[in-house]
N, C-alpha and C positions, 0 to 999 in steps of 0.2 A: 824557198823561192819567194822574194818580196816584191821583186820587180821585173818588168818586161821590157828589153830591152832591142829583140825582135819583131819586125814587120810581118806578119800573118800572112802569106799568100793570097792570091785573090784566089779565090775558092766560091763556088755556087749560093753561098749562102749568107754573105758579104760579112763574115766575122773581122771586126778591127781590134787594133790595137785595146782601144777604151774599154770593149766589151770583155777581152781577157785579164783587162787590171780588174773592170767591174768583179768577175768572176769570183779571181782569186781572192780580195778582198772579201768576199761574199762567206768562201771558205776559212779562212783565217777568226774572223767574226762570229763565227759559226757557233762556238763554245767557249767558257771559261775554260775550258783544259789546254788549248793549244795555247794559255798567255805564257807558260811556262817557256815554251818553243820561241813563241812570236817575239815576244818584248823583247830577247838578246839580239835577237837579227836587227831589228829596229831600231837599237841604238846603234847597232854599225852602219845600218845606211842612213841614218841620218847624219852622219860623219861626211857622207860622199860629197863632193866638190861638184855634183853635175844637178843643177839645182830643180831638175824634171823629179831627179830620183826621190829628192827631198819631199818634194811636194807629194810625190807619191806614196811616202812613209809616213807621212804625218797626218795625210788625209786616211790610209788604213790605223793608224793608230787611235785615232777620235771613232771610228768606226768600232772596233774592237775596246774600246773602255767601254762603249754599251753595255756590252755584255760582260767585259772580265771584271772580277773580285777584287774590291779594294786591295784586298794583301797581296795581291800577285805584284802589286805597284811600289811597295815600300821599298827592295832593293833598286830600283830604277826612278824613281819618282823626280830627286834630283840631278841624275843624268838627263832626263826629257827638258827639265825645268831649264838647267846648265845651256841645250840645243835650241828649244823655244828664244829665252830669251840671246843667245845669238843672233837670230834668224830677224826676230822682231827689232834688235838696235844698231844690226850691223850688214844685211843683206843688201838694202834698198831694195828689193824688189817687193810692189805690192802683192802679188800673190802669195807669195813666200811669205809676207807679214800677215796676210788675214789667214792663211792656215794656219798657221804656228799660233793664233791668237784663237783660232773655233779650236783647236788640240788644249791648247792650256784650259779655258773655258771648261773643255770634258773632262780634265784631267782632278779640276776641285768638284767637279759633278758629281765621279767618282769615287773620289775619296768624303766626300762629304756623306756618301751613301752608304758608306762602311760606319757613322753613328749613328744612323737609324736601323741598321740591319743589326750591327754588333756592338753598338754603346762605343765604338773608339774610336775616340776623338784625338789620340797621338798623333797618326800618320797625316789628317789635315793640319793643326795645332804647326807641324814642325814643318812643313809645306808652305802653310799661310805664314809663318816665321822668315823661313827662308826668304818668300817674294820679299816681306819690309824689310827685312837687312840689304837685300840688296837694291831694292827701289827710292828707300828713303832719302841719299843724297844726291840724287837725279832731282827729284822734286824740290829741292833748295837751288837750283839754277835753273829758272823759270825762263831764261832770256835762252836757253839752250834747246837744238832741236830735240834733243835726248828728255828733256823735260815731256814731252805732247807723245812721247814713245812709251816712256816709262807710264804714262798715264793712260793709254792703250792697256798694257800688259795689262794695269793692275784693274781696271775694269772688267778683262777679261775673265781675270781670275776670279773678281765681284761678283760677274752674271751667272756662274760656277752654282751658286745654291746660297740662300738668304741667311744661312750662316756664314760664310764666306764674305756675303755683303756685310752683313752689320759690321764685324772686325774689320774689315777693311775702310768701310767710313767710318767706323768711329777713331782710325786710326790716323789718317790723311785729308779728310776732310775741316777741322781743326788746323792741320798744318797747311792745307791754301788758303783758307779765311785769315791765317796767320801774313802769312806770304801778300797776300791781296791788300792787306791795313799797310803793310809795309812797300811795297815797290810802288814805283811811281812811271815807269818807263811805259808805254802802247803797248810793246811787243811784249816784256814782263805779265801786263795783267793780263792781254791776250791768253795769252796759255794758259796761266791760271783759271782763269773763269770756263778756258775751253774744256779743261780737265774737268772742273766741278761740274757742268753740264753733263759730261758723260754719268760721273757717279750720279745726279739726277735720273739720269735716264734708265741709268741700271736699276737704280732700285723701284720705277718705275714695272718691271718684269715680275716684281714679286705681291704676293695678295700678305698683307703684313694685319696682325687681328690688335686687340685691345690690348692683351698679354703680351705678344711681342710686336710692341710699334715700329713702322717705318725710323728706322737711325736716323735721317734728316729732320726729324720732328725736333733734335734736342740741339739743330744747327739751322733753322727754317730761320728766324728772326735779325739773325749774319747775314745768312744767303739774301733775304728778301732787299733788306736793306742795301747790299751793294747794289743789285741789280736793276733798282727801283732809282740809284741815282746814276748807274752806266746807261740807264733807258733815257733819263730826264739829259744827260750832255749829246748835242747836238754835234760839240767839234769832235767826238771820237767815234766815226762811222760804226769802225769796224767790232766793236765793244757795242755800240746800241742794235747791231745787228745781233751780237751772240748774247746781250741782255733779253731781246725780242723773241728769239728762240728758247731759249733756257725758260720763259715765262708761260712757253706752253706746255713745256715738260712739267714743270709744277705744276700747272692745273691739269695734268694729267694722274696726279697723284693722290692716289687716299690716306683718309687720314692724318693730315700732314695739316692741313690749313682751318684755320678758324674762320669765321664770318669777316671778323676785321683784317685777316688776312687775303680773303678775296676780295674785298672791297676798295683794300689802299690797290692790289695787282690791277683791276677792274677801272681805277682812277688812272693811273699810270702808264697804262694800254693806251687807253683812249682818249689823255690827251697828248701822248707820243703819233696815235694816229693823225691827230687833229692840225698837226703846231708844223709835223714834220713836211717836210718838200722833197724826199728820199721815196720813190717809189716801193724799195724792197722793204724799209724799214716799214712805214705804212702795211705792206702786206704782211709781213710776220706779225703785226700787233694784230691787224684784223683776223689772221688763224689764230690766233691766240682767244682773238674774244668771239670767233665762232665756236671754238672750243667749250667754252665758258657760257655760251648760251645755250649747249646740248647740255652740260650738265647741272646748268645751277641759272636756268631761267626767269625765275623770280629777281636775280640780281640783274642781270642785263636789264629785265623791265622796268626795274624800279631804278635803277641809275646811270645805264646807259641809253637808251633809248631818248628819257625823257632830257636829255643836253642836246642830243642829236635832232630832236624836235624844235627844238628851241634855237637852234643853230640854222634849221631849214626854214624857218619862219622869217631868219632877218630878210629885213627889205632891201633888195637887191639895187633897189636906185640910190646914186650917191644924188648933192645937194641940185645939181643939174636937170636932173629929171634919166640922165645916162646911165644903162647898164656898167655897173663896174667888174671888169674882167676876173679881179683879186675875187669879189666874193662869190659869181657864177663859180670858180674853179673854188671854190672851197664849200659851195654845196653841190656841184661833182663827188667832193670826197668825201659830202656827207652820205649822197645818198648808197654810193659804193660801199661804203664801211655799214650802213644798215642793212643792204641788201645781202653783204658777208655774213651777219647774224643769225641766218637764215638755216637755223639747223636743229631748230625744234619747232613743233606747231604750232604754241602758244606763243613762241615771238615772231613768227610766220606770219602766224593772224596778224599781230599789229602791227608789221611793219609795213604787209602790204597794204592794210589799208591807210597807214599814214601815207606811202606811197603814192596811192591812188588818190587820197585826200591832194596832198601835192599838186598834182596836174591840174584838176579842178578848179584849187582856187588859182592858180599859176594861168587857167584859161579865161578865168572869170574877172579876173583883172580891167578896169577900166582900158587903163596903155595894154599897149599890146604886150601878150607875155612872150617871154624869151624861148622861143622855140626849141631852139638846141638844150637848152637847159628841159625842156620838157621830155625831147627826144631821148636825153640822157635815162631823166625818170622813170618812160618805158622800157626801156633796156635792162634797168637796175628791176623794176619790175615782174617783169622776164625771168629771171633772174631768183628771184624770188620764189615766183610762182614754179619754174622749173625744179627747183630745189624741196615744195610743199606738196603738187601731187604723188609724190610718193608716202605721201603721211594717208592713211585711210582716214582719218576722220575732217584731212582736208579737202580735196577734192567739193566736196558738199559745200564745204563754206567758200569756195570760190565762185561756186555755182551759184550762189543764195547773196553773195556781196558784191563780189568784186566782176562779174560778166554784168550784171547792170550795171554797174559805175562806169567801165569801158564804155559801153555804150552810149550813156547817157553824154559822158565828157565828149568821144566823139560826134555826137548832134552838135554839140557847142563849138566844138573846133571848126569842123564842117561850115559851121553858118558864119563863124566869128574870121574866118580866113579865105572868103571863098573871091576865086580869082590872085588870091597873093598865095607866097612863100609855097606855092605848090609842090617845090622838090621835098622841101622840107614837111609840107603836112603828111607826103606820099610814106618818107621814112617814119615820121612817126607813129601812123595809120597803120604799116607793116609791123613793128615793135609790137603795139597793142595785139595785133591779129597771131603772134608769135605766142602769145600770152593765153589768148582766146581757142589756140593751137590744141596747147600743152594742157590747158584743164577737159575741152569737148575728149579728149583722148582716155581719157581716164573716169570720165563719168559713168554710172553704171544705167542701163538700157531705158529705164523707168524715166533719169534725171534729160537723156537727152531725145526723149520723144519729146516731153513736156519741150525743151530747150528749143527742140526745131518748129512744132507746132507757134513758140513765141516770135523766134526770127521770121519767120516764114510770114508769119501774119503781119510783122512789123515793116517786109520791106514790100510786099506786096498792095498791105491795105492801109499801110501810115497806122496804125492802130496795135498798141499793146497793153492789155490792163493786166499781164503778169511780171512785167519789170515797172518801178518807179522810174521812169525816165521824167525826169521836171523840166529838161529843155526839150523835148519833141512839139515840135508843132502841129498844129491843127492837120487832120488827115490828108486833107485835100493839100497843103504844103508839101508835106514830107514824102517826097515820091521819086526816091534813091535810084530806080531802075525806072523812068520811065526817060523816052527817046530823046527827048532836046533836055542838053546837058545841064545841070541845076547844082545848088553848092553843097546838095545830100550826096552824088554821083559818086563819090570815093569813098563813101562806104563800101560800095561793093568787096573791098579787103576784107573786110567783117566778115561778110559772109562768106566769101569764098573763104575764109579760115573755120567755119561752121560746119558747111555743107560737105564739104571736102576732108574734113577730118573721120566722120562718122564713119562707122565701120558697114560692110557690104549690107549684112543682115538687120542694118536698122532703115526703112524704110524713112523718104523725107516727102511730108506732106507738097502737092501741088505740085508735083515736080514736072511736069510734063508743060505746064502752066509758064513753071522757070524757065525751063528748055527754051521757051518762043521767046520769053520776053529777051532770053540771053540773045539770042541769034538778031534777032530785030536790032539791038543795041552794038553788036560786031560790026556791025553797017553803018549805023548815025555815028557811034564815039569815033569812027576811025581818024577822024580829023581833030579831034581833041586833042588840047595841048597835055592832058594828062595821060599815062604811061597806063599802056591796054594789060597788063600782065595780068594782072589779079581779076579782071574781064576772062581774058582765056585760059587761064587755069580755070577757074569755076567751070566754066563749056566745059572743060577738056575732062573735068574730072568726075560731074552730073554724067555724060557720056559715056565714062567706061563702068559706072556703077551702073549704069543702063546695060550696057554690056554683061558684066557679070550675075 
């Protein structure tokens, strides 16, 4: 009995269908003794015309090569083989093609496990034989859908066991690099490059040592090079997207790449990020080079980073003295593609504080600086920062750099914008507080007494000699919360992102203090043309920690 074909009664205990395939399946699986029984039934119902059944035979059949014996598989091996690839070039139905491709997959899993167990290497050898006689002239008509099918199959059979992979690229990876010098057609190299992608990716699954290298190390220098010039053509979309992806498969690869190897990839990334106007291609180079800055940080710092500074630096006024649109949107993409990098702590550190450097002098500017472009940098910021408290050894250096730069840059905003662009100072005052959020959350108990002890004195008494604030003004100026409205007032976002974050059990100095001064100020701002929110949060939120 392989299949169920009857509806379970309702019964008290709500037994289905799935649970009695589960079962059986479970039994069948059970030991290598029943392959004897199981495998002939198997191949007859994989014969069935009702394509439930199919699925249902081929999912028990990858279950059971778990456990059964290469050798129970040598009279059957190419009858499954024969069924698979049916199912995979001539079904169309997706389901039906990914199980017949996780079945094949077990099936070299299998037999590749019978030459570590038993030294023999026949039953794969004439297996892995069979797929290239029959795959190989599929791969010579590349413009065919049976081309992108056949190269399914034969991956499958790839991800099978790292002997399986090596034969198998060193057998057909050759023959698309072949294929790829030769056609010239979109759709042609499409497939091609689609297929070598996957072999990437497969051998990506395997931990490959000194003695037995990754197979793509003796074909890396082909690969690189096409893709490096399907990334650089602008007119062929659909190729600099599968150049763009295929780029992080590689750099997910060990062993495989040299230094000058990641450094032409690392060029070619980013300035594909830089040139392009293609939203998704942009995006796949910048996972590619977040990728690349988790593992190989010293290069990102030492060659990307330091363009992308230099690219943030140009001066944004053309001969007019006017903001030009072209290059605000191209340090949009700078700082978005630096804020992607954001996936190790040492380029964490410098990106945020180049970041934060940004705004500053972006504030300090004689002309007025371009807001939105600032706004942006907060975000990108954010962003950043969101991605680095979870580094343990970051948090502290947020604490220690980048919460005094917030502050200090907003004094200057504050003073440098007061009475103008108020919608806009309010978003980018939120951005900052978004920032100021996500580090007070993560700090450990000791960092944010000290932290609140500093805000606290600073919005109350104008007075802080534990952050360098270089634009605070004289105490008797700087007086954020007091009743008639002044161009410190919108600070209060700060701190309600302070006070409000802290957890129940850390106590915040003066608070009863706060409580009045907030209430008093619910009264006077209510006629303010600035937006009371980050006002009554604060109330609302000193309140319930009163509360609890």
């Amino acid at each position: 009995m392989l299949s169920l074909d009857l509806q379970p009664p309702n019964d008290p205990f709500g037994i289905k269908k799935e649970d009695l395939i589960l079962g059986l399946r479970g039994c069948l699986s059970a030991s290598p003794k029943f392959a004897e029984f199981c495998l002939p039934l198997l191949v007859e119902k994989l014969t069935s015309d009702i394509v439930s059944a199919k699925i249902d035979s081929l999912q028990t059949l990858t279950a059971c090569l778990e456990v059964y014996d290469p050798d129970s598989l040598r009279e059957f091996q190419s009858t499954f083989f024969d069924c698979i690839k049916k199912e995979v070039f001539y079904s169309g139905d997706a389901t039906l093609e990914a199980v017949s491709l996780d079945c094949l997959k077990a099936l070299v899993k299998v037999l590749s496990r019978g030459i570590s167990q038993k030294g023999d290497r026949k039953s794969l050898d004439d297996f892995l034989n069979e797929i290239v006689n029959e795959c190989q002239q599929h791969l010579l008509k590349p413009e065919l859908k049976i081309m992108l099918l056949t190269g399914q199959l034969l991956c499958a059979a790839a991800a099978g066991s790292d002997t399986s992979c090596c034969r198998l690229v060193h057998v057909y990876v050759p023959l698309l690099l072949e294929q790829a010098s030769k056609c010239t057609l979109i759709l042609q190299r499409r497939n091609i490059f689609e297929v070598l992608s996957w072999f990437i990716t497969v051998t990506a699954e395997f931990q490959f040592g000194q003695e037995d290298p990754n197979p793509l190390v003796m074909y890396k220098d082909s690969l690189l090079s096409h893709y490096i010039l399907l990334l650089s053509d602008e007119n062929k979309l659909q190729l600099q997207l599968l150049a763009a992806t295929s780029f992080r498969n590689i750099l997910s690869l060990t062993g495989v790449l040299s230094k000058t190897d990641i450094d032409n990839i690392t060029d070619s990334l980013l300035n594909c990020a830089m040139q392009t106007t293609v939203a998704d291609v942009r995006q796949l180079c910048c996972s590619a080079l977040s990728l690349l800055s988790s593992s190989s940080p010293d290069t990102v710092i030492s060659r990307v980073l330091p363009e992308l500074i230099s690219r943030l630096n140009t001066d944004p006024m053309d001969a007019d003295g006017e903001s030009d649109p072209k290059v605000l949107t191209s340090k949009a993409v700078v700082m978005e593609t630096m804020a992607s990098l954001a996936s190790h702590p040492l380029v964490i550190e410098k990106v945020s504080y180049q970041l934060m450097s940004h705004l500053q002098s972006s504030c300090s500017r004689e002309k007025d600086g371009n807001l939105e472009e600032m706004c942006h940098t907060a975000k990108c910021l954010f962003q950043v920062v969101s991605a680095g408290v979870s580094y343990q050894t970051l948090p502290d250096f947020f604490h220690s750099n980048i919460l005094p730069a917030i502050y200090d840059f907003a004094i200057a905003l504050c003073k440098k914008y007061f009475s103008r662009e108020e919608t806009k100072v309010e978003d980018l005052l939120s951005s900052l507080a978004c920032s100021i959020r996500a580090i007070v959350t993560h700090l450990e108990k000791t960092q944010l007494e000290t932290l609140l002890n500093t805000v606290v004195k600073l919005y109350l008494d104008g007075s802080c000699e534990d952050m360098n604030l270089k634009h605070l003004p004289h105490m008797d100026k700087f007086r954020p919360l007091q009743v008639e409205w002044n161009e410190y007032s919108p600070m209060v976002t700060l701190l309600t992102s302070v006070l409000c974050a802290v957890p129940t059990h850390v106590s915040i100095p003066r608070e009863i203090e706060i409580l009045q001064i907030l209430t008093k100020l619910v009264k006077s701002w209510c006629s303010s043309r600035y937006p009371q929110t980050a006002l009554y949060k604060l109330l609302a939120g000193l309140v319930n920690k009163l509360n609890n």
